[in-house]
N, C-alpha and C positions, 0 to 999 in steps of 0.2 A: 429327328425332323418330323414334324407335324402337317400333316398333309388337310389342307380346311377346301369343301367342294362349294362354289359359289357360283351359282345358275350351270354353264357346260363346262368351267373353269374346277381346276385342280390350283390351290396359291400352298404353296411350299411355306410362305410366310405372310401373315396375315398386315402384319405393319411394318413399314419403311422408316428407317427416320436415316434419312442423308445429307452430307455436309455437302453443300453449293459449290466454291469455290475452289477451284484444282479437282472435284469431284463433278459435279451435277454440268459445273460449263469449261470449256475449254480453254485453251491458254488464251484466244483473248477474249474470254469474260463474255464465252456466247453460248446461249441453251441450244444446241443441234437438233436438226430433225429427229434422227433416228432416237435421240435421246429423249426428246419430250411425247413421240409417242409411245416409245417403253412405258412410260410415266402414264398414259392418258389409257394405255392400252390394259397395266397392272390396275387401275383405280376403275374401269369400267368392268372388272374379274371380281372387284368386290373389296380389292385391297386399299386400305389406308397409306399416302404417300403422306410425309411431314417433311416441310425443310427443316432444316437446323444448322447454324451458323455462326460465327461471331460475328456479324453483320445486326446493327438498330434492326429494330421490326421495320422501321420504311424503309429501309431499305431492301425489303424482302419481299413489299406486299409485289409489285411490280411482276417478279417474278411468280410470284404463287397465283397472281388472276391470270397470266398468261398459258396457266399449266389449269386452270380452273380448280384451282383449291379452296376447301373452305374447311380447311383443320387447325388446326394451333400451330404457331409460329414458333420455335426455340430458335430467340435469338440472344444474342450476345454471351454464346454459348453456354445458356439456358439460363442466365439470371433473370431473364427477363420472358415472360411465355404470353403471346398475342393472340386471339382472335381476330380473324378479318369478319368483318360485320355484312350484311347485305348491304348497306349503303357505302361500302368500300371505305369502312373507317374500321380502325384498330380497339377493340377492347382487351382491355390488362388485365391477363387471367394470374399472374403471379409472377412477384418479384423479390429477388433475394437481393437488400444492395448491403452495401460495404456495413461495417459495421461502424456505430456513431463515434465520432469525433476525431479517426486516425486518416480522413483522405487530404486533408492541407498541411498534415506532417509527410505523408506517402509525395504527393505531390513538388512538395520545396523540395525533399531531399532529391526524385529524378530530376528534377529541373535542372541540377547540376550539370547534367549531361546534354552531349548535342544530340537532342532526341525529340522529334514532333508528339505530345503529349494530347492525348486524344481520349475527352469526358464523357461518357454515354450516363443519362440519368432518363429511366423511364424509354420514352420514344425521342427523345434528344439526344442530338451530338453535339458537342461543344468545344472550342479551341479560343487558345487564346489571339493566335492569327494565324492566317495559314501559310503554307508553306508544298515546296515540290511533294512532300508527302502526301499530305492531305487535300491536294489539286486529284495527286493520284489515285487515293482511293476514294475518290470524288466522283471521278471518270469512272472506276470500275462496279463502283454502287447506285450512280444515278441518284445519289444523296447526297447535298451539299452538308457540312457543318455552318453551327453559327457562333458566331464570334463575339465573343462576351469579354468579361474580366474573371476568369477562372476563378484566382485567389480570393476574390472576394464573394463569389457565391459559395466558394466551399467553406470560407470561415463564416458562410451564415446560415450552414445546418443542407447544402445543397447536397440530394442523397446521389451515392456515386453506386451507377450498377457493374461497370465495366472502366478500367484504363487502359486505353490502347499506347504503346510504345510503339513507334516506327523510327525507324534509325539503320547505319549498317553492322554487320552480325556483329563487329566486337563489341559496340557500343551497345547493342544489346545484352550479350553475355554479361557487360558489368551492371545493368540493370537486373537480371535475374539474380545476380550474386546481392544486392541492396534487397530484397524482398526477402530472400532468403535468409538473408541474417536478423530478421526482426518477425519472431515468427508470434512475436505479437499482435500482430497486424490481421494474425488469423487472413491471410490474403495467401490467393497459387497464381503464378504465374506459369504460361506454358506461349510456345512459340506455334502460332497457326503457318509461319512461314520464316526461311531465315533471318528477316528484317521486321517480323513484327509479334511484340511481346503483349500476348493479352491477359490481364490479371484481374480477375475476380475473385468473390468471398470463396472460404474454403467451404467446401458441400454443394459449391457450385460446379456444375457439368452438364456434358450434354447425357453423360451416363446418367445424373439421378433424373435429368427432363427425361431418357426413356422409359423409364421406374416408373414417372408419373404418366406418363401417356400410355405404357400397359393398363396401368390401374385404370384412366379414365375410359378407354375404349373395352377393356375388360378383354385383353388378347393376353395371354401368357407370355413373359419374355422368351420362352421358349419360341416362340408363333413370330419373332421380331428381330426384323432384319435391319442391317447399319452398315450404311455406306459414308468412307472418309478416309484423308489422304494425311491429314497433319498428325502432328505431336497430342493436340489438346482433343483427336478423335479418339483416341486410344483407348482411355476408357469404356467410351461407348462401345467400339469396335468388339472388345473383351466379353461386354456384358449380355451382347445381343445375343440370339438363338445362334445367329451367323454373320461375324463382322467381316465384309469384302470391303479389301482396299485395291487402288490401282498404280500401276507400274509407274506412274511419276510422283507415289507416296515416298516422302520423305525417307532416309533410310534405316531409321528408330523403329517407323511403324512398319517398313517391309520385315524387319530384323524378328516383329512379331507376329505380324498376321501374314498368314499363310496362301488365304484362299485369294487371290491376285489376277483381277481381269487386266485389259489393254487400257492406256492411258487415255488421259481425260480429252485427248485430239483423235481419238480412236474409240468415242462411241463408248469406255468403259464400262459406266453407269448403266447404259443400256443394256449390256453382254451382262452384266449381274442381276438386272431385277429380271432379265429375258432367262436366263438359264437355274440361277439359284431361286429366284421368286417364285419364278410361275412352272419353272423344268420343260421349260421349253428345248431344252438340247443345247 
């Protein structure tokens, strides 16, 4: 552990990068007090906080101006990495999208299924129309989609960063098994929750968006802390100086990470940047 002294502050980790959702806000989709000034309290010690989420960049700026951030965004679980601008506009520091010509083969074939199909290209989300799913995570992102003719932007070169699947678990499972068996497609699919499968280019993560924000801020991974509850955090969780997860992490990621505060209705994310971040006790 790497101990960095910034003005009267001791920060055990110099960079945060944490997942939002089942992490950062509570089960219903609210940033707590005691939780946003953990956040306000570690970033005034001198530390770098970044969100990072499968969540579009707008649907993240929201929260980032309300926590006063102005660092890079990894959204869509890092294919896509934002700037918030001074005039509260997004610039596009880098994007890794699907690779050309296989997303309206990818696309026909889950269509098969009864599953809400959900197209992130750039700072767009896109559906073909919506549905109780994407009402719902409508509601919980403060980001509407828009409604287009999918098929036919994708057979005209539309670049795909992210597919969201939302469906219930088994009709999920046979969608991971379709990704899986065409490993042409150079695509990973991973579950952020039991009902929603997000699939981006392979060498996308939120693990290599850490890699790039050590490098850009020049902190050692050693110096870089990672907070997340799902499947597709794992990575990250592994690579950081120290991944802490919390007691309503799925039970794959309890199975590996060890170091386990109180859940995300219990302040958890606070109890970790307050004790492993800063050693506050």
């Amino acid at each position: 552990m790497q101990r960095h002294r910034e003005g009267d502050f001791f920060l055990h980790y110099r960079l945060i990068l944490s997942d939002i959702d089942g992490t950062l806000l509570n089960s219903k989709h609210e940033l707590t007090v005691g939780v946003k000034q953990a956040i306000q309290h570690y970033v005034a010690a001198g530390g770098t906080f970044v969100l990072a989420s499968a969540r579009p960049p707008l649907a993240m700026t929201a929260l980032a101006q309300q926590m006063g951030l102005a660092v890079p965004l990894v959204s869509l679980n890092g294919a896509v990495i934002a700037q918030p601008t001074d005039d509260k506009k997004l610039k596009v520091l880098a994007t890794t999208p699907w690779p050309a010509g296989i997303a309206a083969e990818v696309y026909t074939a889950l269509s098969s299924l009864t599953l809400s199909l959900n197209v992130f290209s750039d700072t767009h989300w896109y559906v073909a129309d919506t549905s109780q799913w994407t009402r719902q995570e409508a509601a919980i992102t403060g980001f509407a989609p828009e409604t287009v003719p999918i098929e036919t932007g994708l057979a005209n070169g539309l670049p795909v960063h992210k597919l969201l699947c939302m469906g219930e678990p088994d009709v999920i499972d046979r969608a991971e098994q379709i990704v899986l068996a065409h490993p042409e497609w150079q695509l990973v699919a991973s579950r952020s929750k039991a009902t929603y499968l997000e699939i981006v280019r392979q060498g996308v993560s939120k693990e290599a968006a850490l890699k790039t924000l050590s490098h850009l801020f020049d902190i050692p991974m050693a110096a870089t802390m990672a907070l997340g509850d799902g499947e597709n955090d794992l990575p990250m969780l592994q690579a950081a100086g120290l991944g802490v997860t919390l007691e309503n992490a799925l039970p794959q990621v309890l199975d590996v990470i060890k170091t386990v505060v109180p859940d995300n209705d219990h302040d958890g994310a606070a109890v970790a940047i307050k004790q492993y971040a800063m050693g506050e006790g």
